[in-house]
Structure formats: C-alpha cells, structure tokens
Chimera marker file (.cmm) of the C-alpha trace (Angstrom):
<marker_set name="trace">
<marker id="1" x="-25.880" y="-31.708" z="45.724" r="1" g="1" b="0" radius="0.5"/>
<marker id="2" x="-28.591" y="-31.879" z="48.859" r="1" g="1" b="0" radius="0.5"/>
<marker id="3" x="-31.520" y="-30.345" z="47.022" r="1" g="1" b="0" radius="0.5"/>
<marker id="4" x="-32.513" y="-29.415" z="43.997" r="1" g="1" b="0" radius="0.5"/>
<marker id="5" x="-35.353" y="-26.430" z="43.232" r="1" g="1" b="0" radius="0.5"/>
<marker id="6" x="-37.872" y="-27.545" z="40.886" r="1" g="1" b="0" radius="0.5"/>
<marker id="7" x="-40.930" y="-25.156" z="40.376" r="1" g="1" b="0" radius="0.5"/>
<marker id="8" x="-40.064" y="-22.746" z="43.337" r="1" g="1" b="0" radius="0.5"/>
<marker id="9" x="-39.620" y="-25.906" z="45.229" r="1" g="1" b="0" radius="0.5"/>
<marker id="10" x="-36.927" y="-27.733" z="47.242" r="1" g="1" b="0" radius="0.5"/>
<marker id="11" x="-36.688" y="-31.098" z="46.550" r="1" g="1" b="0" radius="0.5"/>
<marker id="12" x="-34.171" y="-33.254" z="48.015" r="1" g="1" b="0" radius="0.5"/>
<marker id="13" x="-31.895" y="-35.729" z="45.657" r="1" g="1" b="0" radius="0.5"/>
<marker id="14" x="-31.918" y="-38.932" z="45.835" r="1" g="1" b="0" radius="0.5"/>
<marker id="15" x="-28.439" y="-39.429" z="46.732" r="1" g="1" b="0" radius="0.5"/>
<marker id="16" x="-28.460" y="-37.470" z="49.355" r="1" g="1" b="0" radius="0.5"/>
<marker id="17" x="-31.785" y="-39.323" z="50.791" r="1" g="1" b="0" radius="0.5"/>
<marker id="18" x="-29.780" y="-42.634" z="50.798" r="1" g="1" b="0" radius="0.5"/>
<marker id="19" x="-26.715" y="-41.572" z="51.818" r="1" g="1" b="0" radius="0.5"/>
<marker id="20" x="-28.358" y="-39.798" z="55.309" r="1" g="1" b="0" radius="0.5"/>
<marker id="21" x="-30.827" y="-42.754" z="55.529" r="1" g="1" b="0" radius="0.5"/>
<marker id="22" x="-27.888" y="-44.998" z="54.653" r="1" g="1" b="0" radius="0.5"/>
<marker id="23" x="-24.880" y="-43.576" z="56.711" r="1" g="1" b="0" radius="0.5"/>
<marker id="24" x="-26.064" y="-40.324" z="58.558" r="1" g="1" b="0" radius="0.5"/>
<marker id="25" x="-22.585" y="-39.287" z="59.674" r="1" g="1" b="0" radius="0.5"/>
<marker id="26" x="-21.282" y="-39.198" z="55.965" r="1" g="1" b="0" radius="0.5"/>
<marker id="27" x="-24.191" y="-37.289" z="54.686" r="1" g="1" b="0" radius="0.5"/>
<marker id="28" x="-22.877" y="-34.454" z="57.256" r="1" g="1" b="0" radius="0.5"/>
<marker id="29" x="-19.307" y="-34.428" z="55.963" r="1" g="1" b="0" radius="0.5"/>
<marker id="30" x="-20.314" y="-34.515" z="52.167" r="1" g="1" b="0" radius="0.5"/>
<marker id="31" x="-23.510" y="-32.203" z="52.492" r="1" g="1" b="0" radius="0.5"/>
<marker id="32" x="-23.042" y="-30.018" z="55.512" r="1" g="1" b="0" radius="0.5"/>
<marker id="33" x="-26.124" y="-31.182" z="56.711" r="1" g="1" b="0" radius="0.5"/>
<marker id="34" x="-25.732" y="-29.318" z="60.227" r="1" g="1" b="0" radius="0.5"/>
<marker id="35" x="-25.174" y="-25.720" z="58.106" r="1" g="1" b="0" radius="0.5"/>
<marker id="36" x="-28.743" y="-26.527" z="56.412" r="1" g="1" b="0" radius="0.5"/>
<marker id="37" x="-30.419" y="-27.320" z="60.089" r="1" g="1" b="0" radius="0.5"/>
<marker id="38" x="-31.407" y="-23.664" z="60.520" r="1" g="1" b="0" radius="0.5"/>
<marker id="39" x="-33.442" y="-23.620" z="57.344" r="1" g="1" b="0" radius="0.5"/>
<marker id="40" x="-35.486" y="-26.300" z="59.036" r="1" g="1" b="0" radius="0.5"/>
<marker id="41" x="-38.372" y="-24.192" z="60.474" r="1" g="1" b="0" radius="0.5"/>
<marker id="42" x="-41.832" y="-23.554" z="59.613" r="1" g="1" b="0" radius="0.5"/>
<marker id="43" x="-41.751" y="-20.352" z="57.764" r="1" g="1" b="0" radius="0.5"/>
<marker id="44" x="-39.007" y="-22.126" z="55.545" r="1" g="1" b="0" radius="0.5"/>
<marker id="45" x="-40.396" y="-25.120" z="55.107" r="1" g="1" b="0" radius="0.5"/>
<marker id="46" x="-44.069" y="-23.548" z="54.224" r="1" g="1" b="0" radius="0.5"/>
<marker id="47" x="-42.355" y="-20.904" z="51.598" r="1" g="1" b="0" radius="0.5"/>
<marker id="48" x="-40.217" y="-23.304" z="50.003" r="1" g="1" b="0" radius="0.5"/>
<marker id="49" x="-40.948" y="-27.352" z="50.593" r="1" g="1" b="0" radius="0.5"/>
<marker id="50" x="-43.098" y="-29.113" z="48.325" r="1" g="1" b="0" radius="0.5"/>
<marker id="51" x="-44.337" y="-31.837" z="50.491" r="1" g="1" b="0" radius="0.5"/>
<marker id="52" x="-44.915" y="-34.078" z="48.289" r="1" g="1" b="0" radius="0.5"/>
<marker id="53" x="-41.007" y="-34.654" z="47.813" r="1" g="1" b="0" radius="0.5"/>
<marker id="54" x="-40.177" y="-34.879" z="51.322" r="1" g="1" b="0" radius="0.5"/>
<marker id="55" x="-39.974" y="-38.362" z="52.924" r="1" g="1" b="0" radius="0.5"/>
<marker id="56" x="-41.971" y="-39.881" z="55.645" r="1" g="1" b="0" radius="0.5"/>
<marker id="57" x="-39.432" y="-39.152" z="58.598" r="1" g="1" b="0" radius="0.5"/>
<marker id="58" x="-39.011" y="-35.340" z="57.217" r="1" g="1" b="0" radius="0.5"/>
<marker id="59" x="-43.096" y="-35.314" z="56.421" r="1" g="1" b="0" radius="0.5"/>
<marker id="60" x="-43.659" y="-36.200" z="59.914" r="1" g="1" b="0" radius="0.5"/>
<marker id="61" x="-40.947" y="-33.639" z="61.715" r="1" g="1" b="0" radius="0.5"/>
<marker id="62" x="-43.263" y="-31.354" z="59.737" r="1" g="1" b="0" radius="0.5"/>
<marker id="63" x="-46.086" y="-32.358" z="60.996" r="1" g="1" b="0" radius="0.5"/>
<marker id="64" x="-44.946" y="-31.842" z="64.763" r="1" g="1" b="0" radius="0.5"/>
<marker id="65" x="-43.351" y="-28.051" z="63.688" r="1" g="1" b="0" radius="0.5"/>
<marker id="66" x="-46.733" y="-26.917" z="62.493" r="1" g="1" b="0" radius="0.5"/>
<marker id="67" x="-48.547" y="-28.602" z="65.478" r="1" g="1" b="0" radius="0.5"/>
<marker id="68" x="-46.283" y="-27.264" z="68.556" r="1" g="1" b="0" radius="0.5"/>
<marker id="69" x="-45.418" y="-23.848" z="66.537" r="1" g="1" b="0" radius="0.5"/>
<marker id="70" x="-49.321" y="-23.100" z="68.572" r="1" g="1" b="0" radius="0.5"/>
<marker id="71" x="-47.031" y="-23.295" z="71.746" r="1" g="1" b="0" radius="0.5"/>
<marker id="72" x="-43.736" y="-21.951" z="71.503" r="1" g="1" b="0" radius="0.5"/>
<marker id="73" x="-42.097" y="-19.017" z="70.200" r="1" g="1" b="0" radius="0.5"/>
<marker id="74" x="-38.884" y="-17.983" z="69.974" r="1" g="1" b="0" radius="0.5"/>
<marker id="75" x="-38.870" y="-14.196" z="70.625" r="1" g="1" b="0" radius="0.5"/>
<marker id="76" x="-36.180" y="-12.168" z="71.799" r="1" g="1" b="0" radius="0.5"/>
<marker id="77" x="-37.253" y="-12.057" z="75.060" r="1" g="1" b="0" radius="0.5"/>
<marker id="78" x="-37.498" y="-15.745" z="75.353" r="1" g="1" b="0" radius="0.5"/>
<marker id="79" x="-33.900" y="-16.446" z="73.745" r="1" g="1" b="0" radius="0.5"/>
<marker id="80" x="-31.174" y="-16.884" z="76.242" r="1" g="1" b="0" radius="0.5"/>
<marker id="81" x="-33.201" y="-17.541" z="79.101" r="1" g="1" b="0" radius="0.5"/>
<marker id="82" x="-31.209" y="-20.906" z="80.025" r="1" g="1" b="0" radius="0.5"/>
<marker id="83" x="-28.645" y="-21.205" z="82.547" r="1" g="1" b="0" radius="0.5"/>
<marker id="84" x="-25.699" y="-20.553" z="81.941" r="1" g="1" b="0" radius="0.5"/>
<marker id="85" x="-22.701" y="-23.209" z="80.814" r="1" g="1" b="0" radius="0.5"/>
<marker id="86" x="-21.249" y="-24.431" z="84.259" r="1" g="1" b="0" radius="0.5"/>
<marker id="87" x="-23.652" y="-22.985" z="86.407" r="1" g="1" b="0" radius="0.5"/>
<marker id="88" x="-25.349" y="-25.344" z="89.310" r="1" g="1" b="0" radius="0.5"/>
<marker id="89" x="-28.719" y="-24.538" z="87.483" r="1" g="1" b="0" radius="0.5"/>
<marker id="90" x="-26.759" y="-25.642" z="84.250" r="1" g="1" b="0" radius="0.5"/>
<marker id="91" x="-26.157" y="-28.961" z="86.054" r="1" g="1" b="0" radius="0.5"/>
<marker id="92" x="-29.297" y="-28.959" z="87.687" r="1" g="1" b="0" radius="0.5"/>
<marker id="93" x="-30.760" y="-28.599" z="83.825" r="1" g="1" b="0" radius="0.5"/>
<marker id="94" x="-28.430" y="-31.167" z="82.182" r="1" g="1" b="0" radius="0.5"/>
<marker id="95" x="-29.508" y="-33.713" z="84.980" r="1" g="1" b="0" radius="0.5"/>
<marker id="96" x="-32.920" y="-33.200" z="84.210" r="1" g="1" b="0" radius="0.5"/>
<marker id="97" x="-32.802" y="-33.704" z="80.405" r="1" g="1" b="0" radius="0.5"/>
<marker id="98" x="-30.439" y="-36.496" z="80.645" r="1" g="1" b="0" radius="0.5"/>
<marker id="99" x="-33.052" y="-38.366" z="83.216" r="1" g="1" b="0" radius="0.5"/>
<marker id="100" x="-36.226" y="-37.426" z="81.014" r="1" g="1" b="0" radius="0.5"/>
<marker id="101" x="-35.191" y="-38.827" z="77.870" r="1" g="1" b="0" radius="0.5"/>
<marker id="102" x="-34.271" y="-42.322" z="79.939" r="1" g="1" b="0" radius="0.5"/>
<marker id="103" x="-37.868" y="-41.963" z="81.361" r="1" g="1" b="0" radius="0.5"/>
<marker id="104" x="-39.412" y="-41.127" z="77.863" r="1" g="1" b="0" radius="0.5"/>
<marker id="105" x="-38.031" y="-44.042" z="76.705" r="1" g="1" b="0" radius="0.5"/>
<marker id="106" x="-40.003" y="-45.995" z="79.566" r="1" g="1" b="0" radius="0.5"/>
<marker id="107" x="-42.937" y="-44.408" z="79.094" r="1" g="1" b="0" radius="0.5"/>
<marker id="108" x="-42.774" y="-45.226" z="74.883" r="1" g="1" b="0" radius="0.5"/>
<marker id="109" x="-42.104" y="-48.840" z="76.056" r="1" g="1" b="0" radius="0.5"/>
<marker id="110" x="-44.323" y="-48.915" z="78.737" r="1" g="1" b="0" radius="0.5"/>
<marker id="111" x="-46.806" y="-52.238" z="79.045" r="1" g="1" b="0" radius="0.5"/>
<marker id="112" x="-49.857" y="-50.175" z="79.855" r="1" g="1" b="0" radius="0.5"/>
<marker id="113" x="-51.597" y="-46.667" z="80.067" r="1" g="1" b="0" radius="0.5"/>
<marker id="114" x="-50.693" y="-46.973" z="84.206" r="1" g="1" b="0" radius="0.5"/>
<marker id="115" x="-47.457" y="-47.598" z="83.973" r="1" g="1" b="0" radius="0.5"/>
<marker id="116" x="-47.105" y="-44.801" z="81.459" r="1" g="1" b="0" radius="0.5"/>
<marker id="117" x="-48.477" y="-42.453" z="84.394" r="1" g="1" b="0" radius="0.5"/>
<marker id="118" x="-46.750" y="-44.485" z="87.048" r="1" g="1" b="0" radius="0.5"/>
<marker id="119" x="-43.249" y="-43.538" z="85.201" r="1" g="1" b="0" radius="0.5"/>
<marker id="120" x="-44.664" y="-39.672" z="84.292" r="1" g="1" b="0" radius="0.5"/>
<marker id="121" x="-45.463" y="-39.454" z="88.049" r="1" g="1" b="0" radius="0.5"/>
<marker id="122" x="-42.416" y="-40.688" z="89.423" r="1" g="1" b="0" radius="0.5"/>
<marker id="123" x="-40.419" y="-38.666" z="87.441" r="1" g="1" b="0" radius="0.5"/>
<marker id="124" x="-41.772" y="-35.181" z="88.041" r="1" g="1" b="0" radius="0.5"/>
<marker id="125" x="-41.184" y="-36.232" z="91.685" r="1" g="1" b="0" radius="0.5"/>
<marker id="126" x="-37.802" y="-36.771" z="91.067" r="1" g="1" b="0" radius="0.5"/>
<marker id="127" x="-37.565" y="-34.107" z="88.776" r="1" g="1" b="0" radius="0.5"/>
<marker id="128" x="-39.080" y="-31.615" z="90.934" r="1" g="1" b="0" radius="0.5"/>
<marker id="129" x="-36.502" y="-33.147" z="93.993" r="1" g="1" b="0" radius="0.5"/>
<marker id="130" x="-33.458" y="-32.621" z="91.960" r="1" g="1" b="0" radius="0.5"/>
<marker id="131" x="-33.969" y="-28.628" z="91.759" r="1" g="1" b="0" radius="0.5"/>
<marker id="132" x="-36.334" y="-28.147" z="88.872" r="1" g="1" b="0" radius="0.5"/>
<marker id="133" x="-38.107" y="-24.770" z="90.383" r="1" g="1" b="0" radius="0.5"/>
<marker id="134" x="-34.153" y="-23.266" z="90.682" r="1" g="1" b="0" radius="0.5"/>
<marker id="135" x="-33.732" y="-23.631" z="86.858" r="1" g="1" b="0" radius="0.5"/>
<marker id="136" x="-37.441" y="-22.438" z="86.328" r="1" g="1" b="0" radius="0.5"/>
<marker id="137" x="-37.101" y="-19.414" z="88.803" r="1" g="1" b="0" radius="0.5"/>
<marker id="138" x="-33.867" y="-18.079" z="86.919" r="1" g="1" b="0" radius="0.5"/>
<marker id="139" x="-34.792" y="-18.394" z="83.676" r="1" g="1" b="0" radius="0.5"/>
<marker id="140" x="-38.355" y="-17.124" z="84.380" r="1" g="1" b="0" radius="0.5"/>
<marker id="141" x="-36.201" y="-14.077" z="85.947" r="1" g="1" b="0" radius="0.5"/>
<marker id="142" x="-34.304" y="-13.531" z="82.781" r="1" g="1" b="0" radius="0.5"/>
<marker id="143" x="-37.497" y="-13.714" z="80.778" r="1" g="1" b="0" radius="0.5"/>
<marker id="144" x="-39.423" y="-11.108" z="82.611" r="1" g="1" b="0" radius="0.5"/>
<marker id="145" x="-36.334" y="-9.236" z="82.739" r="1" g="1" b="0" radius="0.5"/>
<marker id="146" x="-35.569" y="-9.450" z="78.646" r="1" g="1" b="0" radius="0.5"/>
<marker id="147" x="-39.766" y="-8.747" z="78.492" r="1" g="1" b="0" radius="0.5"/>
<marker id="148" x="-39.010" y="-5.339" z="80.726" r="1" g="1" b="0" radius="0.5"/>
<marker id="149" x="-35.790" y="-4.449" z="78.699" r="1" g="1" b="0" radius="0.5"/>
<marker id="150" x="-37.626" y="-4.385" z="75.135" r="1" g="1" b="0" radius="0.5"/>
<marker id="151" x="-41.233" y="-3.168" z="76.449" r="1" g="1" b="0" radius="0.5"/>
<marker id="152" x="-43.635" y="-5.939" z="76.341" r="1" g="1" b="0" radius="0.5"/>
<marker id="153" x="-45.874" y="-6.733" z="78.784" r="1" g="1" b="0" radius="0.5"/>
<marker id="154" x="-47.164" y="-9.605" z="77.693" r="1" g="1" b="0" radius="0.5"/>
<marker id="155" x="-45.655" y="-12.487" z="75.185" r="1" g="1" b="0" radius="0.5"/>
<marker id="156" x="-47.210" y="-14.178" z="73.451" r="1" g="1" b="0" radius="0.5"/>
<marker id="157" x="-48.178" y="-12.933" z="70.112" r="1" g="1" b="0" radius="0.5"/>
<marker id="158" x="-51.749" y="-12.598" z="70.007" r="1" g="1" b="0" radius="0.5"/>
<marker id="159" x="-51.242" y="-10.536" z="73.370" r="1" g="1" b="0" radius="0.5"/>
<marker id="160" x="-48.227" y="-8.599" z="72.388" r="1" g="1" b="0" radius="0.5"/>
<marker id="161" x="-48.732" y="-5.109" z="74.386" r="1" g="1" b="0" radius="0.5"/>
<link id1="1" id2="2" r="1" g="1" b="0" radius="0.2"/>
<link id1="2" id2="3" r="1" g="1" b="0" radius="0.2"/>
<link id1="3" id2="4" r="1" g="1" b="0" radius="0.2"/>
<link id1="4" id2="5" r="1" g="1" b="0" radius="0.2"/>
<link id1="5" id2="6" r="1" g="1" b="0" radius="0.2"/>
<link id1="6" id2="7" r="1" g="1" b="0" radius="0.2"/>
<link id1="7" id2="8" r="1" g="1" b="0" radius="0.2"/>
<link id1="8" id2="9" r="1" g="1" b="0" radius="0.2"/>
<link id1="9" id2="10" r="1" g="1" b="0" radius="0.2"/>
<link id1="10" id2="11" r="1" g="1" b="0" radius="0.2"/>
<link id1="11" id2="12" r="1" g="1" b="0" radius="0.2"/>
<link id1="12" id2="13" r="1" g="1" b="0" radius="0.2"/>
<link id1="13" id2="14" r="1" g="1" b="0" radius="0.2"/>
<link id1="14" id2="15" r="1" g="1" b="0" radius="0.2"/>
<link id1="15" id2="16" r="1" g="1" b="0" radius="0.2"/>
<link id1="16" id2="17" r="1" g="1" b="0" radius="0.2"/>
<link id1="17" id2="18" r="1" g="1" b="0" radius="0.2"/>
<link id1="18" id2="19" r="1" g="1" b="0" radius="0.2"/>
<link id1="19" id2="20" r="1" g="1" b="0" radius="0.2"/>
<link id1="20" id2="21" r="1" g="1" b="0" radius="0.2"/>
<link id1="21" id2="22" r="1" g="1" b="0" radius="0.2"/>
<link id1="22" id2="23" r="1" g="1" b="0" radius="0.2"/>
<link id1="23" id2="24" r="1" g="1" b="0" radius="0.2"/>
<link id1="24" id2="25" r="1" g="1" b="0" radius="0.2"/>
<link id1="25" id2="26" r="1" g="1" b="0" radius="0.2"/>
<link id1="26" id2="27" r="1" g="1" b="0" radius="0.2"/>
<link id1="27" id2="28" r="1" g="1" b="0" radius="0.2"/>
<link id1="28" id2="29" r="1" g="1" b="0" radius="0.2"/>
<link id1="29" id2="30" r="1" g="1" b="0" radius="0.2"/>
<link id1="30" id2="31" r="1" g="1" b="0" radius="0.2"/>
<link id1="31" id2="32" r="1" g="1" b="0" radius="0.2"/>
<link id1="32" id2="33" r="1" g="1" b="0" radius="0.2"/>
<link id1="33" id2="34" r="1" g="1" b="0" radius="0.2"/>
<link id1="34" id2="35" r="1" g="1" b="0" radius="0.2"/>
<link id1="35" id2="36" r="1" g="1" b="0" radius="0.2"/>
<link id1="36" id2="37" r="1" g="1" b="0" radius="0.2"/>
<link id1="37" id2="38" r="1" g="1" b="0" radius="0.2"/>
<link id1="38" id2="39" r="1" g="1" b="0" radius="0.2"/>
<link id1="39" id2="40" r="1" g="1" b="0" radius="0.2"/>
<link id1="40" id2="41" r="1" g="1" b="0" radius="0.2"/>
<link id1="41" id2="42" r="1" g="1" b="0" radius="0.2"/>
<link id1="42" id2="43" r="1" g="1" b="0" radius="0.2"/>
<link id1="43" id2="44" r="1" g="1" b="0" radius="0.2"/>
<link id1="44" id2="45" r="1" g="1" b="0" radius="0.2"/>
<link id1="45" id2="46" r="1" g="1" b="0" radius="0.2"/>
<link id1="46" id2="47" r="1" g="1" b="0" radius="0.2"/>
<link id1="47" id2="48" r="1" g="1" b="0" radius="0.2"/>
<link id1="48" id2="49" r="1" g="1" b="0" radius="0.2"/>
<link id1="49" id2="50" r="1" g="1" b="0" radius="0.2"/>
<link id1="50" id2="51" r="1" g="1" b="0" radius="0.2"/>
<link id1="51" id2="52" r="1" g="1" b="0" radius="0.2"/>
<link id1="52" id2="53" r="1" g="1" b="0" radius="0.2"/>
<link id1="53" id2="54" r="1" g="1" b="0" radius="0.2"/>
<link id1="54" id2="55" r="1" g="1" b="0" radius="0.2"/>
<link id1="55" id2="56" r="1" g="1" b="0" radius="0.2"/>
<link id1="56" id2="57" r="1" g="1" b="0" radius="0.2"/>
<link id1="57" id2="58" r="1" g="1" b="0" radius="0.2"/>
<link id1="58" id2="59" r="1" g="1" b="0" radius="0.2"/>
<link id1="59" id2="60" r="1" g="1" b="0" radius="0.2"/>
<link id1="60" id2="61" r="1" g="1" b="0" radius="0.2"/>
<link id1="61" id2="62" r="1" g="1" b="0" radius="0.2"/>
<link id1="62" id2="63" r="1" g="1" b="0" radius="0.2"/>
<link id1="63" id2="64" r="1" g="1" b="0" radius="0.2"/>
<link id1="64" id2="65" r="1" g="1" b="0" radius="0.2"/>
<link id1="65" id2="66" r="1" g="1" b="0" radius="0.2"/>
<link id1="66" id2="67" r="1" g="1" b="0" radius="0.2"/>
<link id1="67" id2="68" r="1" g="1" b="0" radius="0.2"/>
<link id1="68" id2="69" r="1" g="1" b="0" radius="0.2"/>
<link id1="69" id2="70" r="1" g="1" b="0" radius="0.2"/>
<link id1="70" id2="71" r="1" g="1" b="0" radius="0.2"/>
<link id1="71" id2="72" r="1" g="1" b="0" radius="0.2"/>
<link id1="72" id2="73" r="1" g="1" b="0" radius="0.2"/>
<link id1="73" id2="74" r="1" g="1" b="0" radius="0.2"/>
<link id1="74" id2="75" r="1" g="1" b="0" radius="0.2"/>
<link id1="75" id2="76" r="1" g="1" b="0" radius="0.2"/>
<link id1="76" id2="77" r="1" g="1" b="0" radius="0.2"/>
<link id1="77" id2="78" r="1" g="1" b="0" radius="0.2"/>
<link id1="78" id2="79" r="1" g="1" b="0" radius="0.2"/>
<link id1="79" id2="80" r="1" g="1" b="0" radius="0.2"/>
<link id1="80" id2="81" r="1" g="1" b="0" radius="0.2"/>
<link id1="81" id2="82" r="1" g="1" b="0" radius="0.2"/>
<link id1="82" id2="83" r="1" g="1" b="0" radius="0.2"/>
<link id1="83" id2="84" r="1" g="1" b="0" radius="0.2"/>
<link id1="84" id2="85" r="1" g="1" b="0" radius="0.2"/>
<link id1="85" id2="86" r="1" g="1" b="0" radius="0.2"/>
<link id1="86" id2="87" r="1" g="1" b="0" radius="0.2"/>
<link id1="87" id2="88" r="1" g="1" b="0" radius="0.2"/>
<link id1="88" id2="89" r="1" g="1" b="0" radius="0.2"/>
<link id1="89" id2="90" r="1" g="1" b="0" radius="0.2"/>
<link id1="90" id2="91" r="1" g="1" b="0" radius="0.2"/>
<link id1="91" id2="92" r="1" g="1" b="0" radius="0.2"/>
<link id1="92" id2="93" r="1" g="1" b="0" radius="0.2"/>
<link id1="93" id2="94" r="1" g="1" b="0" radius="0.2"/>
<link id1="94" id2="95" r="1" g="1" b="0" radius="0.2"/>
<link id1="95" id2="96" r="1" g="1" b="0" radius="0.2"/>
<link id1="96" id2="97" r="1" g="1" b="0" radius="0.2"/>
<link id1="97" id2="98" r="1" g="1" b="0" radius="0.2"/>
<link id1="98" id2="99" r="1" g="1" b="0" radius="0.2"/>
<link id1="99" id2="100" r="1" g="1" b="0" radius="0.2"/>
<link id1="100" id2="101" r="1" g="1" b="0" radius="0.2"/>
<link id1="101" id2="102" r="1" g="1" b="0" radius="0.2"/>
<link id1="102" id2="103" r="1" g="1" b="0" radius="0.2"/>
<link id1="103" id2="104" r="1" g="1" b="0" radius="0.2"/>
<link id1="104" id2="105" r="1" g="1" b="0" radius="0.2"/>
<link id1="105" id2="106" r="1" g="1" b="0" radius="0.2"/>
<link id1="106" id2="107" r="1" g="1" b="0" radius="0.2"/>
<link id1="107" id2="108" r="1" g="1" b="0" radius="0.2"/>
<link id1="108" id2="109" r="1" g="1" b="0" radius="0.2"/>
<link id1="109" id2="110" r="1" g="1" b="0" radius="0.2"/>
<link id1="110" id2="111" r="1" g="1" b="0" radius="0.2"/>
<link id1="111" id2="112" r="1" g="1" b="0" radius="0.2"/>
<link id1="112" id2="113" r="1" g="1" b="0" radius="0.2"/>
<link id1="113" id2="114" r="1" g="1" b="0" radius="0.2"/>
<link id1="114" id2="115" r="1" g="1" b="0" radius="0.2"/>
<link id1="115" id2="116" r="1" g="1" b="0" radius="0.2"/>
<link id1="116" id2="117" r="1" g="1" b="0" radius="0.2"/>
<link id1="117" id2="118" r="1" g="1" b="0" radius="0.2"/>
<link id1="118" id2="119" r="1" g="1" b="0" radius="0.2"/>
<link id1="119" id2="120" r="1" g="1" b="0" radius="0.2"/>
<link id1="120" id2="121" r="1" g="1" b="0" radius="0.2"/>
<link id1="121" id2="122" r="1" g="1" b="0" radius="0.2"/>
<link id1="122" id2="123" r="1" g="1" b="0" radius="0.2"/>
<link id1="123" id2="124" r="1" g="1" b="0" radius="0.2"/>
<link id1="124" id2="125" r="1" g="1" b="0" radius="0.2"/>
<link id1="125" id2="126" r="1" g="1" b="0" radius="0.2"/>
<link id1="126" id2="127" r="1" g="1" b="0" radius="0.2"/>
<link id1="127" id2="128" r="1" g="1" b="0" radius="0.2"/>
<link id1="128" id2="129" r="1" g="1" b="0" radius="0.2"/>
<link id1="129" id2="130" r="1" g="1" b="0" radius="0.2"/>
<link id1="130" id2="131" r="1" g="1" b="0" radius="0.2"/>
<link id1="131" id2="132" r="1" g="1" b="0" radius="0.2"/>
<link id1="132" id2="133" r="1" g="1" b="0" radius="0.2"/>
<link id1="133" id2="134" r="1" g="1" b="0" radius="0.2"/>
<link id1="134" id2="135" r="1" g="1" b="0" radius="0.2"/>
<link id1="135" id2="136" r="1" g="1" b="0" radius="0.2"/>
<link id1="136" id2="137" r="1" g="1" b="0" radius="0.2"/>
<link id1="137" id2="138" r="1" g="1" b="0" radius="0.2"/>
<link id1="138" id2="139" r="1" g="1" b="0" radius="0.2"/>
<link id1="139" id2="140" r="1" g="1" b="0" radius="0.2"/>
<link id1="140" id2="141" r="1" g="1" b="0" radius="0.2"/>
<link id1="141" id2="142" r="1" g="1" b="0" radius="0.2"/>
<link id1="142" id2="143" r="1" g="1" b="0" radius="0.2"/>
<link id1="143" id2="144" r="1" g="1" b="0" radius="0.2"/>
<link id1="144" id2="145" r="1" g="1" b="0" radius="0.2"/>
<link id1="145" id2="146" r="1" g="1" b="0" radius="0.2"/>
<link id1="146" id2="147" r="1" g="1" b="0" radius="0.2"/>
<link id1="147" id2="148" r="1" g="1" b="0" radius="0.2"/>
<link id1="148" id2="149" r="1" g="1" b="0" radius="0.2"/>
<link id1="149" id2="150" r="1" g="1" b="0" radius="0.2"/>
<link id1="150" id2="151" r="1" g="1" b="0" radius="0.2"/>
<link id1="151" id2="152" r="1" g="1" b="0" radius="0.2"/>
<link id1="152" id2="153" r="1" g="1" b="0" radius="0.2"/>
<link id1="153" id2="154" r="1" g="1" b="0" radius="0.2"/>
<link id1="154" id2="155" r="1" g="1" b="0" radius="0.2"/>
<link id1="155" id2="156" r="1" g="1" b="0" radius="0.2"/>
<link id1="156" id2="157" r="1" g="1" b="0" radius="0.2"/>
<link id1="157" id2="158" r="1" g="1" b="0" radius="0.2"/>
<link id1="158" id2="159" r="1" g="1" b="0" radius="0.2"/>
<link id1="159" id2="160" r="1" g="1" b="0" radius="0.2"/>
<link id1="160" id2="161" r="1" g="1" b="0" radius="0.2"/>
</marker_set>
C-alpha cells in the first residue's frame, strides 16, 4: 500500500518511501505512482497531508506549490493554450524547453552571480532568436479567445469580471 490515513491524514508507508527513494521506476509499477500524480496539488495536499509525515524532497515540492500557486492558475481559459503536437510552434516550443533546462543547469552550476546572468542573458537571446514570440502570440490568441468564449474579461482571480 502507498499511503495509509491516520487521523484524517495521508501518510505515506514506509515501504513505499524506500522503494521510490530506492528504485523509482519499481515504485511506479507496484504503486501506480503516475495514477496518484494528479492528487498532487495544493488544495489536496492542504485538505489531506499531514506534513509532518511527508519527507524532505515531498516537504519541499510543497513548499514551491504554495509559493508559485500566487502566480499561476489553471483556469479553463488558460488550459489548452499550447501548440499543438507537430505544429512548427510545437517544435519551436520543444526546442525551447529542451535548451532551457541545459541552460538551467549552467546557471545552477554557474561559478559566480555574472555568469549566472551572462548564461540567463544569452539564452533569452537565443531563445527569443529561435521563435519564442510565435509560440507566445498563438497561445496568447487561444487564451484571449477561450477568455471571450466563457465571458471573462479579465483572469486572474482577484479580477475575475
């Protein structure tokens, strides 16, 4: 078993702790852990998760939820709004995310606070070469038009009209 509830609570067994700290791709064929991702959001994890059961890695993805949940919703108007599979703005996309997580990694092991810049600059250059205002102007059209569709005008909740 994955979890167990103990006062209301989820708390995660011990065997399953090891075996996804131990050997990650077994824990997904004995516990399904991909069919349990979804429940893996704030409004879950503030209903049901006793912290103090949860492990550093898993205290710490919870940290970063409640911090960036300030910035970014996921609203029906704001769902979909990616290219679509096979599309050049697709490729355009999948270039982009492939190249920032190389440059991320730079910038984590970077030797100083300028060469962390120097990489950040360098690669919205590139970035920005490569076609990122394509990707941005279509899905920014499929936002306002999914806005228009359901009657908003603005967004973001506290200026829902």
């Amino acid at each position: 078993m994955q979890f167990i509830i103990v006062d209301g609570k989820v708390k995660y067994t011990n065997e399953y702790l090891t075996m996804k700290k131990e050997d990650t791709e077994m824990a997904k064929k004995v516990y399904g852990i991909n069919d349990f991702w979804p429940l893996k959001q704030q409004l879950f994890y503030e209903k049901t998760i006793n912290t103090k059961y949860l492990p550093e890695e898993e205290k710490n993805y919870k940290n970063i939820v409640n911090y960036f949940s300030k910035y970014a919703i996921h609203t029906p108007e704001t769902m979909g709004i990616l290219p679509e599979e096979g599309s050049p703005e697709a490729g355009i996309l999948q270039k982009i995310n492939d190249y920032w997580e190389n440059q991320s990694r730079k910038m984590i092991l970077a030797k100083s606070e300028k060469d962390v810049e120097n990489i950040y600059n360098e690669s919205i250059k590139y970035i920005n070469k490569i076609g990122y205002q394509r990707v941005y102007d279509l899905s920014n059209a499929k936002f306002k038009a999914q806005k228009k569709k359901i009657g908003k005008e603005f967004s973001y909740p506290g200026n829902v009209k």
